[in-house]
C-alpha positions in Angstrom: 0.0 0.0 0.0 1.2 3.3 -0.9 0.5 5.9 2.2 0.1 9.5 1.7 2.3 10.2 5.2 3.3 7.4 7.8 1.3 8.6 10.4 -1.8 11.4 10.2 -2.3 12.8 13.6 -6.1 14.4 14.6 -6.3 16.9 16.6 -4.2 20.6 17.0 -4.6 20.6 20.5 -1.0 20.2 22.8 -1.4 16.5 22.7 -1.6 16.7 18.9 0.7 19.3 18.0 3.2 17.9 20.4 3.0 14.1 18.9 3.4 15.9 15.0 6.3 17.9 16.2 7.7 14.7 17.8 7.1 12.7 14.5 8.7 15.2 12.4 11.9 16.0 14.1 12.8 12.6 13.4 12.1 12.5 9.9 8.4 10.7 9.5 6.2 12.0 7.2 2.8 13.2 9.4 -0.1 15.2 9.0 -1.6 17.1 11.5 -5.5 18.5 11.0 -8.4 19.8 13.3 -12.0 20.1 12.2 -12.1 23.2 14.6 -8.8 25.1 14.0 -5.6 24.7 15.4 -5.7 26.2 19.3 -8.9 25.5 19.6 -10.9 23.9 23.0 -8.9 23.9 26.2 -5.5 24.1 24.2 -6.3 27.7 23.3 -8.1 28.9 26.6 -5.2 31.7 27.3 -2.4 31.5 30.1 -1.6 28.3 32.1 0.6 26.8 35.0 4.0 25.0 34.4 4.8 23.5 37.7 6.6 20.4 39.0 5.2 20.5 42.6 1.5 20.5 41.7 0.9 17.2 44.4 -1.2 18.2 47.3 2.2 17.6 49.4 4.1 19.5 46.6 6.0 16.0 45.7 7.8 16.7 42.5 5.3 15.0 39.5 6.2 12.1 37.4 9.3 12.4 35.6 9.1 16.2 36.8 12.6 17.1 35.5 12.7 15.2 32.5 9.4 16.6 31.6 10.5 20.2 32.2 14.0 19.6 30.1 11.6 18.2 27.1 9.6 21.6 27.3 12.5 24.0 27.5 10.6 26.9 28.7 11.7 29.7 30.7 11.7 28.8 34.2 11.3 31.8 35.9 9.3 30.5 39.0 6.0 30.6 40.6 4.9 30.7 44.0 2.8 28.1 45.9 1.2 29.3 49.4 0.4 26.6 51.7 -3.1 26.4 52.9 -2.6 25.0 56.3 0.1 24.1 58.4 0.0 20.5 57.9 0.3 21.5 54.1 3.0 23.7 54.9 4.8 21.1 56.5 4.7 18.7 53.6 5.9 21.6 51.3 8.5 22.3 53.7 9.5 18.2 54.1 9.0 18.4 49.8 11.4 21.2 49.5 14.2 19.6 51.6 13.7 16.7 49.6 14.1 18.3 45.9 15.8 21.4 46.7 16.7 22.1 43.0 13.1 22.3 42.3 11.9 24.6 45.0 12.4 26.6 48.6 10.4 26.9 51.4 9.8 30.2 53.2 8.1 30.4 55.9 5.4 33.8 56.3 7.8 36.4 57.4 9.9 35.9 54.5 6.9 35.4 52.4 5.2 38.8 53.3 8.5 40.3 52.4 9.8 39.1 49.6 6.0 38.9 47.5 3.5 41.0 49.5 0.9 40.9 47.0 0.7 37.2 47.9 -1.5 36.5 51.3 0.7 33.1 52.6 0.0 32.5 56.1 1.5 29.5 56.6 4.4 29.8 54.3 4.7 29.0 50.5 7.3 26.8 48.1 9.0 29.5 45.7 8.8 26.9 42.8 12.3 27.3 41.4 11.6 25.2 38.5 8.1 26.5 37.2 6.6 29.0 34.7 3.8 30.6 33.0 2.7 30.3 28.9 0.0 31.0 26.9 -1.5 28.0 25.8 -2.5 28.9 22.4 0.9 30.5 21.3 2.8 27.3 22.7 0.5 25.1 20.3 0.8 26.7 17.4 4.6 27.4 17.6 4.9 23.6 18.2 3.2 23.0 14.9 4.6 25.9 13.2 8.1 23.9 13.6 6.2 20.5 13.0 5.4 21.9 9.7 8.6 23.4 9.1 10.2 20.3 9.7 7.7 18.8 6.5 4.7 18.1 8.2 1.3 18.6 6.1 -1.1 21.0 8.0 -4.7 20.5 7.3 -6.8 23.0 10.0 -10.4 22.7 9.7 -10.3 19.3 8.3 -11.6 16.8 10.3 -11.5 13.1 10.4 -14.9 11.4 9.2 -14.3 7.8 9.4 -11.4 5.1 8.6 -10.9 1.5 7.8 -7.5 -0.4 9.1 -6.2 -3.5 8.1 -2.9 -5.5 8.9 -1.4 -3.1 6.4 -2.6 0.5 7.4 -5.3 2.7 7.9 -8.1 4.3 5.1 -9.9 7.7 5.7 -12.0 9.4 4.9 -11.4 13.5 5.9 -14.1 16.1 6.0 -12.7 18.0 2.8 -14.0 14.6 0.8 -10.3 13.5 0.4 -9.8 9.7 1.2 -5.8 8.8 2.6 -4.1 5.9 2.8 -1.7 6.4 6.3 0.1 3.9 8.3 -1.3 5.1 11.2 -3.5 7.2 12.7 -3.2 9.4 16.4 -6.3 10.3 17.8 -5.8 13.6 19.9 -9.1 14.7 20.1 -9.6 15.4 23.9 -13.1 15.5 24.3 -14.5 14.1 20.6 -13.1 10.8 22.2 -15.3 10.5 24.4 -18.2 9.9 21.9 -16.7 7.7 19.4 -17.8 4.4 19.5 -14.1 2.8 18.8 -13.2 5.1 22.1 -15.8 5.7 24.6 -15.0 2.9 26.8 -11.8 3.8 27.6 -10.9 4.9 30.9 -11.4 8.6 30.0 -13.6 11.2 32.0 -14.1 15.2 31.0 -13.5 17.8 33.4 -14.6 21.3 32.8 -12.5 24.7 33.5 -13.7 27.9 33.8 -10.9 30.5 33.8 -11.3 34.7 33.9 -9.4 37.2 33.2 -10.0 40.7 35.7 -8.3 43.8 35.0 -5.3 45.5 36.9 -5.3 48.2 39.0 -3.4 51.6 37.8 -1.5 51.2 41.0 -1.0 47.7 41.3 1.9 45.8 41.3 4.2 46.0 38.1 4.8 42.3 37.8 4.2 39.5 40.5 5.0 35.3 40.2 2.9 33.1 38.6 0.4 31.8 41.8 -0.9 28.5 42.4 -3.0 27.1 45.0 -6.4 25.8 44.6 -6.3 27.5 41.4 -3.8 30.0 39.8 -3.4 33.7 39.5 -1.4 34.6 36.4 0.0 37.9 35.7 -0.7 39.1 31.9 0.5 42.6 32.5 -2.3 45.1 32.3 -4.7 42.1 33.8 -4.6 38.6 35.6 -5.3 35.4 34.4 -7.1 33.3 36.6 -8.2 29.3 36.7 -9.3 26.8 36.9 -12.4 25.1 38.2 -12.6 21.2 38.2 -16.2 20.3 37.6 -16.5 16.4 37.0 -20.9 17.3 36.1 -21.8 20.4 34.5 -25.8 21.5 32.6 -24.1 24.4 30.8 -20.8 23.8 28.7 -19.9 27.8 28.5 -19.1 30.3 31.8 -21.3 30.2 34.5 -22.0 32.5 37.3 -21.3 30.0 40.0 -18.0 29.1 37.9 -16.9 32.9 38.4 -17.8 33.0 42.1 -15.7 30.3 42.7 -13.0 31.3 40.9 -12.8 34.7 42.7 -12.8 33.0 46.0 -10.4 30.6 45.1 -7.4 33.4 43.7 -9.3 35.8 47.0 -7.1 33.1 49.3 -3.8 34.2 47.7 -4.7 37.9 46.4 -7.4 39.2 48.2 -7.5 42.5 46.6 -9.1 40.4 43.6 -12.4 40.5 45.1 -12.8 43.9 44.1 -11.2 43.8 40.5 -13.1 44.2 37.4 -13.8 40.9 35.4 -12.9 41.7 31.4 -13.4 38.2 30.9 -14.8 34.7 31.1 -14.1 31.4 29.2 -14.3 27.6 29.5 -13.0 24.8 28.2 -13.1 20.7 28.6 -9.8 18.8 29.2 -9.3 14.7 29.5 -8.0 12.8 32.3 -7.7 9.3 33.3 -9.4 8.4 36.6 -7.4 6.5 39.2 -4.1 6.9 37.4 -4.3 10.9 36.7 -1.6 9.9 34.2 -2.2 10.7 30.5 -3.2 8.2 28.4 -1.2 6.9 25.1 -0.9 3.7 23.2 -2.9 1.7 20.1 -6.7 0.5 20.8 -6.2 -2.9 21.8 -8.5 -4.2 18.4 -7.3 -1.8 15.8 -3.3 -1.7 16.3 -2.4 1.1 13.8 -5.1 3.5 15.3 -3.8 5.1 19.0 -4.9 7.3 21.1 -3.2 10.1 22.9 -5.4 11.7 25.9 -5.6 12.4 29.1 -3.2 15.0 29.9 -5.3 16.6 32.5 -4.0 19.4 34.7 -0.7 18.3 33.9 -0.6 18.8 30.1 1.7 21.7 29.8 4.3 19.8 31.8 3.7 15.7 29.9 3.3 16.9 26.6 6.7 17.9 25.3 8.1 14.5 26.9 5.3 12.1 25.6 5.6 13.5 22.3 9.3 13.6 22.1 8.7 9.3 22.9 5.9 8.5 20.7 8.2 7.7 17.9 10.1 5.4 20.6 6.7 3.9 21.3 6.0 3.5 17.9 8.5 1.1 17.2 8.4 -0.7 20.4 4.9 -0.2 22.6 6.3 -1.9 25.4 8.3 1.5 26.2 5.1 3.0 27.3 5.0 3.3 30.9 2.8 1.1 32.6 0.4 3.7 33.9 0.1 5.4 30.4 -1.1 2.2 28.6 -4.5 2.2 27.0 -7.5 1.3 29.4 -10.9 0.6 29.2 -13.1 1.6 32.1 -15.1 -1.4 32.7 -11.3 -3.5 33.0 -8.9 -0.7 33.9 -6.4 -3.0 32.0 
C-alpha cells in the first residue's frame, strides 16, 4: 500500500501538536489537522501553570525534571502558598527533599519578599516553574512541525477510517480519502463519543478560567500563583483558573464558575475580590481516573489507530516529553510506561 504520510495525527490541540512535532523531528512524514482550528478547545483557553510541585504535598510530578527539560521553557518560578500548616509542613519536608526544584519560606519571608501574595502558613517558591499561553505554545509547536515537513490541514476533520494488517483508510471532512500507516487520535473531548473510544478509561472535566483587569497602581509584575487555582500575571490584567467540575448542565461560563473562581485566587490575592472581570471562558480537558496519568498507546483491536489523551491538569508539563517518545513507542509499545497504557473503564487494564 502506498501511504500518503506514515502517520496522520487528529487533533491541533497540545497533545496533537506535540505528537506531530515529535514525529517530524525525526524525519516521518505526518499530518496534523483539526475540524475546529488549530488552538482550539482547552488548548487555546489563554495563560496556564507549568509546575513540578502540583501534588497536594508539593511532591515533584512524574518524571518532573525530564518533563521540564523536554519543554525548554523559561523557568522563571512561581509561588505556591500553603493552605494549612499541615500542608506547609509537607511543602516544607518536599522542598528539603528536591531542593533544586523549590524553597520553602516560611510567612515572614513570604510577606516580604512577594507582599501581594497573602501566605499565612508559608509558600514553596517553585524554582523550576513558569507561566505560557496556551494557544501560542500550540501553534509554535506546529509551526516547527510543519517546518520540519509536516502537512497542516486546519479545519479538516477526520470522518471515518478502515485499518487492516497493512494500514489505515480515511475518509477527511474535505471529501479527500488517505491511505496512512497510522492514525493518532488527539481529540480530547470528541473521544469520548466515538464508538471505537468511549469505553476507555477517560472522563471530562470542565475549567472555567477569567481574566480581571489590573489596578493603575497595582503591582508592576508578581509570580505566577498556584494554589487551589492560579493567579497569572498578563500585565495590564490577571489570568485566573481553573475550576474542576466532574458534572456540569451548561458547557460555556457560568456565574457560580466565576464566584468560585474569585474566591479561590481571593485566598492568595485578596484584593481580587474587588477587580473588574474583562473576561470569562471555559474549556473541557481529559483525564484518566485512578491513574491521573495521561493516556497513550494503540486500541487494543485496531493496532495502527492510537490514542493520545488524558493530559489533564498536567498537560503543559507531559506533553513535550510524551511526544518527544511516541516515535520510541511507535516502534516498540512496550516502552510505554505502565500507567500510560490504554485502558478501558469497565477493566482498567
Amino acid at each position: 500500500m502506498s501511504f500518503f504520510v506514515e502517520t496522520l495525527v487528529v487533533g491541533g490541540g497540545l497533545a496533537g501538536a506535540s505528537a506531530a512535532l515529535g514525529l517530524a523531528r525525526t524525519g516521518q512524514s505526518v499530518a496534523l489537522i483539526d475540524e475546529n482550528g488549530f488552538a482550539s478547545g482547552a488548548s487555546g483557553s489563554g495563560a496556564g501553570l507549568v509546575s513540578p510541585m502540583m501534588s497536594r504535598k508539593g511532591r515533584p510530578v512524574w518524571k518532573a525534571r525530564e518533563a521540564l527539560d523536554a519543554l525548554g521553557l523559561p523557568e522563571t518560578g512561581l509561588l505556591r502558598p500553603a493552605s494549612s500548616p499541615e500542608q506547609a509542613a509537607y511543602f516544607e519536608q518536599s522542598t528539603d527533599q528536591s531542593p533544586d526544584l523549590g524553597v520553602w519560606m516560611n510567612a515572614e519571608a513570604a510577606a516580604k519578599a512577594f507582599p501581594y501574595c497573602r501566605a499565612p502558613f508559608g509558600l514553596v517558591r517553585v524554582l523550576r516553574g513558569c507561566s505560557v499561553d496556551l494557544a501560542d505554545l500550540t501553534k509554535s509547536w506546529i509551526h516547527e512541525s510543519a517546518s520540519h515537513g509536516a502537512f497542516l490541514g486546519e479545519h479538516v476533520g477526520l470522518v471515518s477510517w478502515r485499518s487492516d494488517d497493512a494500514g489505515v483508510r480515511v475518509l477527511l471532512s474535505s471529501g479527500e480519502e488517505w491511505n496512512v500507516g497510522r492514525v493518532v487520535l488527539a481529540t480530547g473531548p470528541g473521544l469520548i463519543d466515538h464508538p471505537e473510544t468511549q469505553d476507555l478509561n477517560l472522563h471530562p472535566i470542565k475549567g472555567q478560567r477569567i481574566r480581571v483587569k489590573k489596578p493603575a497602581d497595582w503591582y508592576d509584575h508578581m509570580l505566577p500563583l498556584s494554589g487551589s487555582g492560579f493567579v497569572l500575571d498578563e500585565g495590564k490584567s490577571l489570568s485566573i483558573g481553573a475550576t474542576f467540575e466532574h458534572e456540569w448542565t451548561e458547557s460555556g461560563p457560568t456565574d457560580e464558575g466565576r464566584r468560585e473562581l474569585i474566591e479561590l485566587a481571593s485566598h492568595m490575592v485578596p484584593e481580587i475580590a474587588e477587580m473588574e472581570v474583562i473576561e470569562h471562558t471555559s474549556g473541557i480537558r481529559i483525564t484518566v481516573p485512578g491513574t491521573r496519568m495521561p493516556m497513550i498507546g494503540p486500541l487494543p483491536t485496531h493496532p495502527h489507530i492510537w490514542v493520545f489523551t488524558g493530559l489533564g491538569s498536567k498537560g503543559i508539563l507531559m506533553s513535550a516529553l510524551l511526544g518527544m517518545k511516541i516515535p520510541q513507542f511507535f516502534n516498540d509499545i512496550s516502552l510505554i510506561p505502565a500507567s500510560c497504557r490504554v485502558a478501558n473503564r469497565k477493566s482498567k487494564a
